[in-house]
MARFI-546494 format. One record per residue: x, y, z of N, C-alpha, C in turn; residue number from 1; residue in one letter. Coordinates in pm, 1 decimal. Each point is the difference from the previous one (the first is absolute). Layout:
<recs>
n.xx=X | n.yy=Y | n.zz=Z | ca.xx=X | ca.yy=Y | ca.zz=Z | c.xx=X | c.yy=Y | c.zz=Z | i=NUM | aa=A
...
</recs>
This chain:
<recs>
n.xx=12147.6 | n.yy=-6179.5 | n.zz=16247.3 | ca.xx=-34.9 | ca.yy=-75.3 | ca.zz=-118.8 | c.xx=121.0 | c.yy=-78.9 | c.zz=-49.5 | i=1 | aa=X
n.xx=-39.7 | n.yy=-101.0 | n.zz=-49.7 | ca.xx=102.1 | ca.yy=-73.7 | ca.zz=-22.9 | c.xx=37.0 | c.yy=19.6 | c.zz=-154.2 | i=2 | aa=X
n.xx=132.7 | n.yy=-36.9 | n.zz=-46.1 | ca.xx=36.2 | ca.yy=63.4 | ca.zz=-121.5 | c.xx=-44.8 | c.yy=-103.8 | c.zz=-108.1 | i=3 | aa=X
n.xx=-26.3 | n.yy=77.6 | n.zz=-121.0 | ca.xx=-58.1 | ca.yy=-140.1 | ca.zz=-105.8 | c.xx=94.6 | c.yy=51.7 | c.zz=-125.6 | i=4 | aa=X
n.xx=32.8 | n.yy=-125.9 | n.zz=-25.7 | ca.xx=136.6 | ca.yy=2.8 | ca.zz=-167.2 | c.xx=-64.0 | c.yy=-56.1 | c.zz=-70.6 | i=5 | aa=X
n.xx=46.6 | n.yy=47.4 | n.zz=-107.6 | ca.xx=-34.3 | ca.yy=5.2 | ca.zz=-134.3 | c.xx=59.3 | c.yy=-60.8 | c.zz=-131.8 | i=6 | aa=X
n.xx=-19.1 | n.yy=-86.4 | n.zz=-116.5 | ca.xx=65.9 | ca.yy=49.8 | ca.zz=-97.2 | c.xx=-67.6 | c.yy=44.2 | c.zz=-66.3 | i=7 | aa=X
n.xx=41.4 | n.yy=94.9 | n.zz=-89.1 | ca.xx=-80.1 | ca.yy=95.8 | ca.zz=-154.8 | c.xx=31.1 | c.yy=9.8 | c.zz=-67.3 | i=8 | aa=X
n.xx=9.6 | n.yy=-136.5 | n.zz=-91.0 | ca.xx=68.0 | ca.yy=-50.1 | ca.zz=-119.6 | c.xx=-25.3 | c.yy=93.2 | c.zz=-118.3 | i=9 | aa=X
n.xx=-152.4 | n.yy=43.7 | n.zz=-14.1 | ca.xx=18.9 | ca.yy=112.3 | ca.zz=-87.5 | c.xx=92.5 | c.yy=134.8 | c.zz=14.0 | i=10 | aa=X
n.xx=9.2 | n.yy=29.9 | n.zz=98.6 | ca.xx=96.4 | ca.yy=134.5 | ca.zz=37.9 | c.xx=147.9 | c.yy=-34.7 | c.zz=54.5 | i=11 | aa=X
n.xx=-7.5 | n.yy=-126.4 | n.zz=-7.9 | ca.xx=142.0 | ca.yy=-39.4 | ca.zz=1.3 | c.xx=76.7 | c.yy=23.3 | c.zz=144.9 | i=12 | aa=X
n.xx=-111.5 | n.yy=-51.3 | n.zz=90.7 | ca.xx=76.9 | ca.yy=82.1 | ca.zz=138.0 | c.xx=-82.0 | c.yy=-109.4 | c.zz=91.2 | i=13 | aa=X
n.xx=68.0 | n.yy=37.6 | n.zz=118.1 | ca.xx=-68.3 | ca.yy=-74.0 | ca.zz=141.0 | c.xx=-15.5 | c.yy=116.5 | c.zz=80.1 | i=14 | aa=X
n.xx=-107.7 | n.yy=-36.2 | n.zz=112.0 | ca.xx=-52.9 | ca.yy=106.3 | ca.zz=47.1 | c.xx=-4.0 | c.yy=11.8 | c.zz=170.1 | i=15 | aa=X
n.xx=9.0 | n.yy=38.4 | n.zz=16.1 | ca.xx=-67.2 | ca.yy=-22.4 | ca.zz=195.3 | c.xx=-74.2 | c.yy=129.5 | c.zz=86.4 | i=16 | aa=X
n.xx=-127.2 | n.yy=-45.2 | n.zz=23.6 | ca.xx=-88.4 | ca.yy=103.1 | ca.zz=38.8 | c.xx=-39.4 | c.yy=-31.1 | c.zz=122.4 | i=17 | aa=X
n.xx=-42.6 | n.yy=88.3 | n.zz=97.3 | ca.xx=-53.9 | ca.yy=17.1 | ca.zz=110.4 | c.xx=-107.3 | c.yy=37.2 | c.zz=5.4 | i=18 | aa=X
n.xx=-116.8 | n.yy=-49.2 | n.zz=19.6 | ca.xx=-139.5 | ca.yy=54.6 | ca.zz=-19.8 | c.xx=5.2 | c.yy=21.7 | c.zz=-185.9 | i=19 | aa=X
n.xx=-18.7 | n.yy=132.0 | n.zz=-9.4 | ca.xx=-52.3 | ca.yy=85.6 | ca.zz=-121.7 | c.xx=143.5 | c.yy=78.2 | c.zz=0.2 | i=20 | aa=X
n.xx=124.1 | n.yy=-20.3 | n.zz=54.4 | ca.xx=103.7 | ca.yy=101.9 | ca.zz=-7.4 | c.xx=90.5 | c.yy=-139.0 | c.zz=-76.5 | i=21 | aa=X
n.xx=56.1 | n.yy=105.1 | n.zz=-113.2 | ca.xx=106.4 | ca.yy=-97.1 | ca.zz=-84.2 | c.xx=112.8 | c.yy=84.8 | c.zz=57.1 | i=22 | aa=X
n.xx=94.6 | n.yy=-141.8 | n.zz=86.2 | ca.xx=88.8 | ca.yy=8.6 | ca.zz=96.4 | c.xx=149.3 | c.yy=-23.2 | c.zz=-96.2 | i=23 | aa=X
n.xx=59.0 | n.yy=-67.1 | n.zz=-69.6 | ca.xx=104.6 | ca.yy=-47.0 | ca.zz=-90.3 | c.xx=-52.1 | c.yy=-72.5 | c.zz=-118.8 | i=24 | aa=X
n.xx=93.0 | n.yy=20.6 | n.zz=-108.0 | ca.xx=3.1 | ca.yy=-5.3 | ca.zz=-142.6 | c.xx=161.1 | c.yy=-74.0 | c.zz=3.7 | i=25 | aa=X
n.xx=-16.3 | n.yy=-114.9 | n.zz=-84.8 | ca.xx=122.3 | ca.yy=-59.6 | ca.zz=-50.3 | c.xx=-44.3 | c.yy=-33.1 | c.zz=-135.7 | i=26 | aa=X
n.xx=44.5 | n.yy=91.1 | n.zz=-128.4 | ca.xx=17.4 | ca.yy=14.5 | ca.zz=-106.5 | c.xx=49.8 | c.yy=-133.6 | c.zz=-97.2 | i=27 | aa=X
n.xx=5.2 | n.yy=-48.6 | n.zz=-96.5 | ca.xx=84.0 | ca.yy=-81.0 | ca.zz=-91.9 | c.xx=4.4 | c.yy=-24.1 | c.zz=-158.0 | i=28 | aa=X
n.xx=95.1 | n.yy=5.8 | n.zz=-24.9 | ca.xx=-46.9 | ca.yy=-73.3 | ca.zz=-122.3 | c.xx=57.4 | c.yy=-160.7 | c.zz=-77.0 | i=29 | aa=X
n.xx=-69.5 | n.yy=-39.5 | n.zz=-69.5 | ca.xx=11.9 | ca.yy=-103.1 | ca.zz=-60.2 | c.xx=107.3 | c.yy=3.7 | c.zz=-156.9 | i=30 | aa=X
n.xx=49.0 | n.yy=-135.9 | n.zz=-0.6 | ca.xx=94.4 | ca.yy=-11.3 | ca.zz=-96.7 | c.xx=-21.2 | c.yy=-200.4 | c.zz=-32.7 | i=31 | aa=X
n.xx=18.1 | n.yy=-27.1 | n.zz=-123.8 | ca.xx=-3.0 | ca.yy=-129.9 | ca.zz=28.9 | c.xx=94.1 | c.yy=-100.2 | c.zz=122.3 | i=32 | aa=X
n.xx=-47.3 | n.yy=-33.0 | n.zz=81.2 | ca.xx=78.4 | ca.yy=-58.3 | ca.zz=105.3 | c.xx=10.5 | c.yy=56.7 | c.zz=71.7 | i=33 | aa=X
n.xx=-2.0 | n.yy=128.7 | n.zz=29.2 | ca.xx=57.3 | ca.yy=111.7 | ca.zz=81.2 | c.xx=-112.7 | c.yy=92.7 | c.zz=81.5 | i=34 | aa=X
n.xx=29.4 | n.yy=19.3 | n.zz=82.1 | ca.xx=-103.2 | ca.yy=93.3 | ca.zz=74.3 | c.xx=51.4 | c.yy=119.5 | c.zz=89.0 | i=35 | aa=X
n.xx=47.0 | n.yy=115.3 | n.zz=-69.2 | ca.xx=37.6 | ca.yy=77.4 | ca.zz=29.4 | c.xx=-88.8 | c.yy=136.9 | c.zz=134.4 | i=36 | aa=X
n.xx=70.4 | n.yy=-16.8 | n.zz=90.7 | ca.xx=-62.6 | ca.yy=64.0 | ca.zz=106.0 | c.xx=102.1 | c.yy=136.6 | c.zz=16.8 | i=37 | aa=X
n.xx=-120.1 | n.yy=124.9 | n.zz=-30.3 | ca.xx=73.9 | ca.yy=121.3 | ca.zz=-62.4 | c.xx=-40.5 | c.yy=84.0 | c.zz=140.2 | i=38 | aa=X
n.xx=-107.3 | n.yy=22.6 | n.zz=17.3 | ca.xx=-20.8 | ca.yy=95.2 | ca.zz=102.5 | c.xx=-70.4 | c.yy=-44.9 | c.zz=127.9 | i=39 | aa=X
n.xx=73.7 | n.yy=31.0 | n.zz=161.7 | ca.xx=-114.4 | ca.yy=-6.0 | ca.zz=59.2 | c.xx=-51.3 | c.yy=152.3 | c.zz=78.7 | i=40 | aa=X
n.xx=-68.0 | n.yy=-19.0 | n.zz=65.8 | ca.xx=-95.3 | ca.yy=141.3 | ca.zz=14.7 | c.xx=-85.7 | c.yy=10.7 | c.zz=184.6 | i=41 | aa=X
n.xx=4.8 | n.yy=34.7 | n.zz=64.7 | ca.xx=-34.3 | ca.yy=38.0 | ca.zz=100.4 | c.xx=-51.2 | c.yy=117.1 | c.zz=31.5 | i=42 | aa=X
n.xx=-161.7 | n.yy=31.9 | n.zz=82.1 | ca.xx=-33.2 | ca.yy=142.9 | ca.zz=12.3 | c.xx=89.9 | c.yy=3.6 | c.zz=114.2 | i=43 | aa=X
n.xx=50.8 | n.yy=139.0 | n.zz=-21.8 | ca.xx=101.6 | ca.yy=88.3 | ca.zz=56.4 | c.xx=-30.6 | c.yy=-22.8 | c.zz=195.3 | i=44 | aa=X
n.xx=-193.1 | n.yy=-7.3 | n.zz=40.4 | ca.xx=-30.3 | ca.yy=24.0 | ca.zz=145.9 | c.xx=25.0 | c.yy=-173.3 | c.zz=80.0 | i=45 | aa=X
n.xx=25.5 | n.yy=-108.6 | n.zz=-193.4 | ca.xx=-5.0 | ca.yy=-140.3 | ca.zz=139.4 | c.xx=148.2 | c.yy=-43.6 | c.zz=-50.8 | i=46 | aa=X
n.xx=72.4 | n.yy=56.8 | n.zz=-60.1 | ca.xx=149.1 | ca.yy=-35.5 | ca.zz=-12.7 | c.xx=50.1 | c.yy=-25.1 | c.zz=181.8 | i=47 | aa=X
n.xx=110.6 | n.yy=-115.3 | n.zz=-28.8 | ca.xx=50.5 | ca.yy=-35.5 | ca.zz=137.4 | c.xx=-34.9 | c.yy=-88.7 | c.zz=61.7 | i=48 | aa=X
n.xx=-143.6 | n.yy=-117.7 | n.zz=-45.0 | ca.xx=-93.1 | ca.yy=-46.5 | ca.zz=95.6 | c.xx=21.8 | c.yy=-135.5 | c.zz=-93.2 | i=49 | aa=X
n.xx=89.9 | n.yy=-41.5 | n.zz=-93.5 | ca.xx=23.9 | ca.yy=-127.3 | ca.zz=-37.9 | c.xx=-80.1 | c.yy=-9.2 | c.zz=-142.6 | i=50 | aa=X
n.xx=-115.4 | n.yy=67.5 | n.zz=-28.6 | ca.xx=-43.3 | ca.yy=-11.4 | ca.zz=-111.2 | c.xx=4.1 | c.yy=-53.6 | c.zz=-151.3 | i=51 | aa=X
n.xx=113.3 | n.yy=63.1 | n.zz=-15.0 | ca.xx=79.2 | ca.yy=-26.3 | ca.zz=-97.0 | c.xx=41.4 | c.yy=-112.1 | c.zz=-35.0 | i=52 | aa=X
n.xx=85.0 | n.yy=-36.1 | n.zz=126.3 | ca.xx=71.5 | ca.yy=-170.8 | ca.zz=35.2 | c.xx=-91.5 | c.yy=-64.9 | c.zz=5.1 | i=53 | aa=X
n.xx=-118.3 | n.yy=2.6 | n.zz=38.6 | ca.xx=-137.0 | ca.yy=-87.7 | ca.zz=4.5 | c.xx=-23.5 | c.yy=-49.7 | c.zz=-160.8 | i=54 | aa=X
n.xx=-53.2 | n.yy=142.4 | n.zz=-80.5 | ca.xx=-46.6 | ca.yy=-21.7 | ca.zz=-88.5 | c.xx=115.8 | c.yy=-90.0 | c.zz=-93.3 | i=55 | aa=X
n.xx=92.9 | n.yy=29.3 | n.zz=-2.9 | ca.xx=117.7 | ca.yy=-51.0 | ca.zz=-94.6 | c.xx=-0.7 | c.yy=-141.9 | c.zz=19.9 | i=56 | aa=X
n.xx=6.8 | n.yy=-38.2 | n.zz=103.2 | ca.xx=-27.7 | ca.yy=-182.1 | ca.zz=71.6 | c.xx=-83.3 | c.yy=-7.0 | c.zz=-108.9 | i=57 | aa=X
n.xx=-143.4 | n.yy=100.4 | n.zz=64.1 | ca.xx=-138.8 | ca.yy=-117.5 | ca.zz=-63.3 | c.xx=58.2 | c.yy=-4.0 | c.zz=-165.5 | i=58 | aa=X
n.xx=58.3 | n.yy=84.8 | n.zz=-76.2 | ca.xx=37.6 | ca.yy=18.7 | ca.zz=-142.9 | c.xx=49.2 | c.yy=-130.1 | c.zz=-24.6 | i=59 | aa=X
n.xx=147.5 | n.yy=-9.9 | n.zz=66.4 | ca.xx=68.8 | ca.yy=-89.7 | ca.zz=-17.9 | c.xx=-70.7 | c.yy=-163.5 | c.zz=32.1 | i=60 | aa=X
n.xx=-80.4 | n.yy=-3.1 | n.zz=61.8 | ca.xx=-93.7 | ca.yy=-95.5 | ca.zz=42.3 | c.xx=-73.0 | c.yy=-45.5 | c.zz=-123.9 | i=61 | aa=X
n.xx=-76.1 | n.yy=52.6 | n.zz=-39.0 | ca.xx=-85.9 | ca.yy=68.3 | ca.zz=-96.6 | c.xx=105.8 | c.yy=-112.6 | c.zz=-129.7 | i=62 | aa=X
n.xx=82.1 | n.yy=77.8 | n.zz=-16.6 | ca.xx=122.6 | ca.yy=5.8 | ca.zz=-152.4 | c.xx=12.3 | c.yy=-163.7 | c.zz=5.0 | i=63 | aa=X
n.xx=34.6 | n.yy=-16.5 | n.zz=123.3 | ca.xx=101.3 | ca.yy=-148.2 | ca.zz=11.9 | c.xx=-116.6 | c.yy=-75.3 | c.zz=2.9 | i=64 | aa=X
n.xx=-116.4 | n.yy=-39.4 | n.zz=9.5 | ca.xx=-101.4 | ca.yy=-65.2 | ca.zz=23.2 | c.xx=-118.0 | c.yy=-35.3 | c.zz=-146.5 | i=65 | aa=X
n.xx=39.2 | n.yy=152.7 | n.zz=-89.1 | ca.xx=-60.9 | ca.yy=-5.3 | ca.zz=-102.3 | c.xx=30.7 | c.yy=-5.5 | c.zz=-113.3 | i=66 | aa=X
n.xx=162.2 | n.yy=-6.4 | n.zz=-53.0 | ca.xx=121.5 | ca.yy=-10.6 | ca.zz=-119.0 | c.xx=77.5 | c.yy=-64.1 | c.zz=62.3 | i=67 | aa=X
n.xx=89.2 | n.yy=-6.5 | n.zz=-101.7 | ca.xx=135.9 | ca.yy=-37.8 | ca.zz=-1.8 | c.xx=104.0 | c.yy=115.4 | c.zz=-42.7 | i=68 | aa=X
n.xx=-78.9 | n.yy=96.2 | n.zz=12.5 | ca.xx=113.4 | ca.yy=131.1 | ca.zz=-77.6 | c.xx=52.4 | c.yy=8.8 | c.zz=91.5 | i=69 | aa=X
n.xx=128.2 | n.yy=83.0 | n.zz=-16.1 | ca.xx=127.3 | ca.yy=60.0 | ca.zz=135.2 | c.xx=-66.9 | c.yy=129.4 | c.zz=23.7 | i=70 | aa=X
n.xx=-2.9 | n.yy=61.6 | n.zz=88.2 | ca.xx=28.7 | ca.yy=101.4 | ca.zz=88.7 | c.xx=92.6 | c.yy=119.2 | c.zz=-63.1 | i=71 | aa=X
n.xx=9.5 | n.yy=118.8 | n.zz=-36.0 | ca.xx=73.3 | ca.yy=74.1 | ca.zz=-29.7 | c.xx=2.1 | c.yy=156.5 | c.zz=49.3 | i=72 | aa=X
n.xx=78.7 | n.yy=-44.4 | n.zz=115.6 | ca.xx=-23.7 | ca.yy=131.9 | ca.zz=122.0 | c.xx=43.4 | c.yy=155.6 | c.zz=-78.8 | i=73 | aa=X
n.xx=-46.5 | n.yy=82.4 | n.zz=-49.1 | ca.xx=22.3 | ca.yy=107.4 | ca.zz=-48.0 | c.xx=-35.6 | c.yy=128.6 | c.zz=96.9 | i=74 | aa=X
n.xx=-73.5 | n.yy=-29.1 | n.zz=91.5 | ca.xx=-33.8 | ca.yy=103.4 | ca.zz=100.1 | c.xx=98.3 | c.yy=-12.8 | c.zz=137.3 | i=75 | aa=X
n.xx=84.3 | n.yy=107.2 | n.zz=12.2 | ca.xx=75.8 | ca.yy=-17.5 | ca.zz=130.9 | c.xx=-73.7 | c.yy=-113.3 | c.zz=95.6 | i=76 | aa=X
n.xx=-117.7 | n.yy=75.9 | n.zz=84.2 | ca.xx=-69.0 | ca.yy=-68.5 | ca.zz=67.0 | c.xx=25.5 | c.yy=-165.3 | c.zz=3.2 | i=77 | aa=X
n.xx=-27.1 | n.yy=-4.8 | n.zz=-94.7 | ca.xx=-54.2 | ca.yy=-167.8 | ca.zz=-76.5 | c.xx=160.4 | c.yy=-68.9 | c.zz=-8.3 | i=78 | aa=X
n.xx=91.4 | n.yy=58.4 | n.zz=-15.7 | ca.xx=121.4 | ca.yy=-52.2 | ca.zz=-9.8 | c.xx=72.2 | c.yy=1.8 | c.zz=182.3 | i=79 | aa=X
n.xx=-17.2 | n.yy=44.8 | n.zz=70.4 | ca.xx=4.9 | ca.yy=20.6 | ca.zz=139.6 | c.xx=-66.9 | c.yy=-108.1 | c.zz=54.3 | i=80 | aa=X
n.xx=-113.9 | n.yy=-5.2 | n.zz=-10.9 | ca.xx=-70.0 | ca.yy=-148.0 | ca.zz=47.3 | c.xx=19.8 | c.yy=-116.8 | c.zz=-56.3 | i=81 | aa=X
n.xx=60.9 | n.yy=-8.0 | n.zz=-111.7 | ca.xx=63.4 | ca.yy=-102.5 | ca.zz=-61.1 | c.xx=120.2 | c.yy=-48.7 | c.zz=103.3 | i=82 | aa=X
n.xx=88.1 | n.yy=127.4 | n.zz=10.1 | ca.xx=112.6 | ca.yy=-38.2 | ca.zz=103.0 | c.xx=-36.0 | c.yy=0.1 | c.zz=86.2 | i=83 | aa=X
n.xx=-89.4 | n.yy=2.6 | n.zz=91.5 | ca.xx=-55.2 | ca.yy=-12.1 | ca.zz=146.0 | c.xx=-59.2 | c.yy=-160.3 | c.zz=10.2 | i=84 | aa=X
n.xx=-50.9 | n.yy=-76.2 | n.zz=-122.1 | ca.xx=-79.5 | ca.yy=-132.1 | ca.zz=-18.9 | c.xx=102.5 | c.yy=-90.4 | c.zz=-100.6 | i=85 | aa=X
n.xx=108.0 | n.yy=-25.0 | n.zz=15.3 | ca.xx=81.2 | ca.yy=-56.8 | ca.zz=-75.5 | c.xx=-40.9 | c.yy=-142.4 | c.zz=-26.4 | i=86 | aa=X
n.xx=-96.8 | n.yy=-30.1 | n.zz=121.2 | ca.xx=-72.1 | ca.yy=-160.8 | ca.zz=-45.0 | c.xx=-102.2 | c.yy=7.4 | c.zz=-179.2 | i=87 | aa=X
n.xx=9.1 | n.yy=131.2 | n.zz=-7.5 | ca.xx=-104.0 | ca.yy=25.7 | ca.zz=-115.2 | c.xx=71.9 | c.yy=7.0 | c.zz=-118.0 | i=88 | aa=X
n.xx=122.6 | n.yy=-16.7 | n.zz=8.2 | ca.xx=107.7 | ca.yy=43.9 | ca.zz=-108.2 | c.xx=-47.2 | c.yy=-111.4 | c.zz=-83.3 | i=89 | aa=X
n.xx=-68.2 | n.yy=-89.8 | n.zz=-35.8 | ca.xx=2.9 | ca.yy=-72.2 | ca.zz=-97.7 | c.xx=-86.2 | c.yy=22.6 | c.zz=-111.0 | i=90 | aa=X
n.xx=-118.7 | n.yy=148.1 | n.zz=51.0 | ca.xx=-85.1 | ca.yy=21.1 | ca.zz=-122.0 | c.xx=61.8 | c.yy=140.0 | c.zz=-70.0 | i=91 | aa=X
n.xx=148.8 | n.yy=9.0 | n.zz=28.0 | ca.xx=22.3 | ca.yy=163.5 | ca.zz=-42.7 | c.xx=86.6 | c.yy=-53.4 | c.zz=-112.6 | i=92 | aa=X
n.xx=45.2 | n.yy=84.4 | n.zz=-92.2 | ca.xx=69.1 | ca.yy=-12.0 | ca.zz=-128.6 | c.xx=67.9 | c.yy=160.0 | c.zz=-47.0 | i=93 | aa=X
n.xx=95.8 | n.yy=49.6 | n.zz=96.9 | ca.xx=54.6 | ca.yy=110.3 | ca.zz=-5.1 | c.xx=90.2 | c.yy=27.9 | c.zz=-150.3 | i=94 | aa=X
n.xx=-4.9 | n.yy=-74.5 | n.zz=-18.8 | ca.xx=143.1 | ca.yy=5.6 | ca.zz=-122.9 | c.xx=-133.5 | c.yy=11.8 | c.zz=-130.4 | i=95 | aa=X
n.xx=-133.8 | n.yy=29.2 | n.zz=9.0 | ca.xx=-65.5 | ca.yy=51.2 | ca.zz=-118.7 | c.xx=12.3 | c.yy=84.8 | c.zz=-57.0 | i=96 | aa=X
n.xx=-17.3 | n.yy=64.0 | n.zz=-107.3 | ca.xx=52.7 | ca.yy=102.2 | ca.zz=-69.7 | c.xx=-101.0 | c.yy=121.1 | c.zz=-6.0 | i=97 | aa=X
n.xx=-20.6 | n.yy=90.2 | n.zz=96.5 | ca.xx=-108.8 | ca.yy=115.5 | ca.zz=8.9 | c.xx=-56.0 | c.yy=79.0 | c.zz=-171.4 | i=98 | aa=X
</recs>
């Protein structure tokens, strides 16, 4: 099955499921301008398989396509793929004040 993403603006998260199995959770919250990305989340049996890095793209995809707010990597994860995609460095705003 092929994987389907999500956003869930009410719950404040993006999603990525496989069939009927919710596969990763990337958490956030909002600030004026700011879009703070706090947690991400992987079931423990599909950790390892890119998931994560998938879903965070589609996020960041998602972010840059639909605001103008910065990016505010607060989740290890999310700050790791930041440094792995340095072409993306232009929607992040590290120097925000948590």
């Amino acid at each position: 099955m092929a994987p389907d993403f999500a956003h869930e603006p009410d719950a404040r998260r993006y999603t990525l499921r496989i069939g009927d199995e919710l596969v990763c959770v990337a958490d956030y919250s909002e600030r004026p301008g700011q879009i703070y990305f706090t947690h991400t989340y992987t079931s423990p049996a599909r950790r390892g398989h890119g998931h994560a890095a998938s879903l965070i793209e589609f996020a960041v995809n998602d972010v840059a396509s639909r605001t103008t707010d910065r990016i505010v990597p607060v989740c290890s994860f999310v700050v790791d793929w930041f440094d792995s995609h340095p072409e993306r460095a232009d929607l992040l705003r590290r120097d925000a004040k948590a």
